[in-house]
Every structure is written in structure tokens, then in C-alpha cells.
N, C-alpha and C positions, 0 to 999 in steps of 0.2 A: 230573345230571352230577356225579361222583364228582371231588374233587379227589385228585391221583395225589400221593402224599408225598413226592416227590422232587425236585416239583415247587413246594411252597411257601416260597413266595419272602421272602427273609431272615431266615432264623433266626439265623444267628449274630449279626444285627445286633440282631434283637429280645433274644438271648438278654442281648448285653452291654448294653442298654440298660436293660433292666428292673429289676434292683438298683435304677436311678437313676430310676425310673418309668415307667408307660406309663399310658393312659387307657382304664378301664371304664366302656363308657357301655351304658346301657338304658333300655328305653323297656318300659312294663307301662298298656298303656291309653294314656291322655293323656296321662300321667306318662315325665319325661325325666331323668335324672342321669346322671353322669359320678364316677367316683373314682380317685383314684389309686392303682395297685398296683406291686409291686414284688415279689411271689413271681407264679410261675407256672410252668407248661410248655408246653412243645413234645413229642406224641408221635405212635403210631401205634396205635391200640386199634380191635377191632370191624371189621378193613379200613377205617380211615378215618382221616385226619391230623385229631388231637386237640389241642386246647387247655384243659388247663386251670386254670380262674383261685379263685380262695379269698374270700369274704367272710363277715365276720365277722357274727353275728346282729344287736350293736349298730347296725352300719351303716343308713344312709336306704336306699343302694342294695338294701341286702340285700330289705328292703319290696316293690321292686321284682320283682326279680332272681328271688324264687322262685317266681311266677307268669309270669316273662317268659318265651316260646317263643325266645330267643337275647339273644345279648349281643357288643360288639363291644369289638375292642381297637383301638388307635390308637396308634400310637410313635412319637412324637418322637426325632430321632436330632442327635446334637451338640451338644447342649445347647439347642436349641428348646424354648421353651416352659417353660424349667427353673422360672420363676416362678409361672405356671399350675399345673404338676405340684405343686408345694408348697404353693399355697393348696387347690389341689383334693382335695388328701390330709390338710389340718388343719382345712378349714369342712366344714360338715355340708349338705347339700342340702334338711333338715328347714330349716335356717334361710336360706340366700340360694338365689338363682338362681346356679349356678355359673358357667355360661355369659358370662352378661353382666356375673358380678364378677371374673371372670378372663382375660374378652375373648376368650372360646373361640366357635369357630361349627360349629355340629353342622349335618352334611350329610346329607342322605338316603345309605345305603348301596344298594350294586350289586344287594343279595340277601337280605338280612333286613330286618325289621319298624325295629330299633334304630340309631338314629341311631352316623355316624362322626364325629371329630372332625376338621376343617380342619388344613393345615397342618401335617400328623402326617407322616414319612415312612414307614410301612408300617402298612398297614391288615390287619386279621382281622376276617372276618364269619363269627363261629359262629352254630351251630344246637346251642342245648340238648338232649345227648344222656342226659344222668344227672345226677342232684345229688345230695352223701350227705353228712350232717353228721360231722365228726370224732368218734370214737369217745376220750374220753377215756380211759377205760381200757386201750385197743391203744394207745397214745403212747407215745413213748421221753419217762419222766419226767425226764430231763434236758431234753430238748428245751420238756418241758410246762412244767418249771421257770422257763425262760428268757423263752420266749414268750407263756403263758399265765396267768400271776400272777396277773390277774383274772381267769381261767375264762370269759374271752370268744374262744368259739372261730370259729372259722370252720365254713363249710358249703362242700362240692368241687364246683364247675359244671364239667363235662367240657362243651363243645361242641367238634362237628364242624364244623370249617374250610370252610366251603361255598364263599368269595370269599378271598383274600387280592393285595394289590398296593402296591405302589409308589405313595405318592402324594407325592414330594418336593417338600417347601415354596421 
């Protein structure tokens, strides 16, 4: 079942929420994390409504993430969760359970392997369709300057939108 792009449901709300964060969560085997992001997109590649999110090599999730077959986003809208979104973006997953130290409850998803998080007002359930690590050398070295000081780059997970909906807390 192809999700139709004209069809997925809240973008402008994800788009203005995400600066302020939203939750990456994946599941790789047993293994379950969650992180906080704050870049990403909304598009349309391949005939398919595309999502894509950015993590960095340093990351726990990253561990995850590049064996995972999908990954789910989760948004918090109005400031839900604003306390969550904060620890979940400054502890490491190497070292707590994030879940239970930030009082989050991961729920089975409609349609992928990887847990969604509770409470979220708009869910995304991708399917890993490509991952490419950033090419330093193609970068707008101002950009590289700003963002990448440590040369901790990220890697591009494009997933296909397979489920998205409204799950208002």
C-alpha cells in the first residue's frame, strides 16, 4: 500500500516542531533507543513520500540505525514533552535507559519493526530506503565550519513513509 504525498498528515506541524525536537526511535534486534533530532525533511523521491533524518557516527543510535530495516519519528506538538526532548538529546543511550529516565513509553508501531513513542502528537513510520554518509569534501565549507568543528558527521537515512497519523496526547 503506497502512501499517496498529499496525503501525509501534518507536515507543517512537524516541519515547525522539529527545530524544537522530535523523537528517533529504533529498534536493531533486541536493542531499543530513542534520540532527539532537530534537522530533517519532508519530501517526495523514488514516487514515494520521503523522510529524511541525520545521525551522527558518534551516536548510540547510530549503532543501531545502520543495520536497522526502519526508524520511526514521533512529535511532540506544544510543548509536550519539552523535558524529555532535552534529556533525550544530552544522555547517551550507551549509558541509561532513556525510556524509563525520562518517563517515555514506546509503543508497538501500526507497520514497522521499531517502536513509536507515547504521547507524541504525530507519528512517522519509515521503511529504510537508502543511507549515505556525508561527503565532506561536497560540503559548503562554511556550513562544515559551523557545524562540524569536530568532524563528527552524520550519515543520511532516507525512509519511506509507510504509516503516518495523529496520535494526539
Amino acid at each position: 500500500m503506497a502512501v499517496q504525498p498529499q496525503y501525509v498528515t501534518g507536515v507543517a506541524e512537524m516541519l515547525t516542531q522539529l527545530p524544537l525536537g522530535a523523537f528517533l526511535t529504533v529498534k536493531s534486534g533486541d536493542r531499543v533507543n530513542t534520540m532527539t533530532i532537530g534537522w530533517g525533511t519532508i519530501g517526495f523521491m523514488w514516487g514515494k513520500p520521503i523522510m529524511t533524518v541525520m545521525v551522527r557516527y558518534s551516536r548510540h543510535t547510530h549503532q543501531l540505525i545502520k543495520d536497522a530495516p526502519d526508524f520511526s519519528v514521533s512529535v511532540p506538538l506544544k510543548g509536550h514533552l519539552k523535558t524529555a526532548l532535552a534529556g533525550a538529546g544530552t544522555k547517551s543511550g550507551r549509558d541509561i535507559n532513556k525510556f524509563e529516565a525520562f518517563s517515555l513509553t514506546a509503543k508497538p508501531a501500526r507497520v514497522i519493526a521499531s517502536p513509536v513513542i507515547d504521547n507524541c502528537g504525530l507519528i512517522y513510520e519509515c521503511r529504510v530506503v537508502y543511507k549515505h554518509p556525508m561527503d565532506p569534501s561536497a560540503f559548503d565549507p562554511i556550513l562544515d565550519s559551523k557545524f562540524y568543528k569536530d568532524k563528527d558527521y552524520h550519515v543520511l537515512y532516507y525512509g519511506e513513509i509507510v504509516a503516518h497519523y495523529n496520535n494526539r496526547p
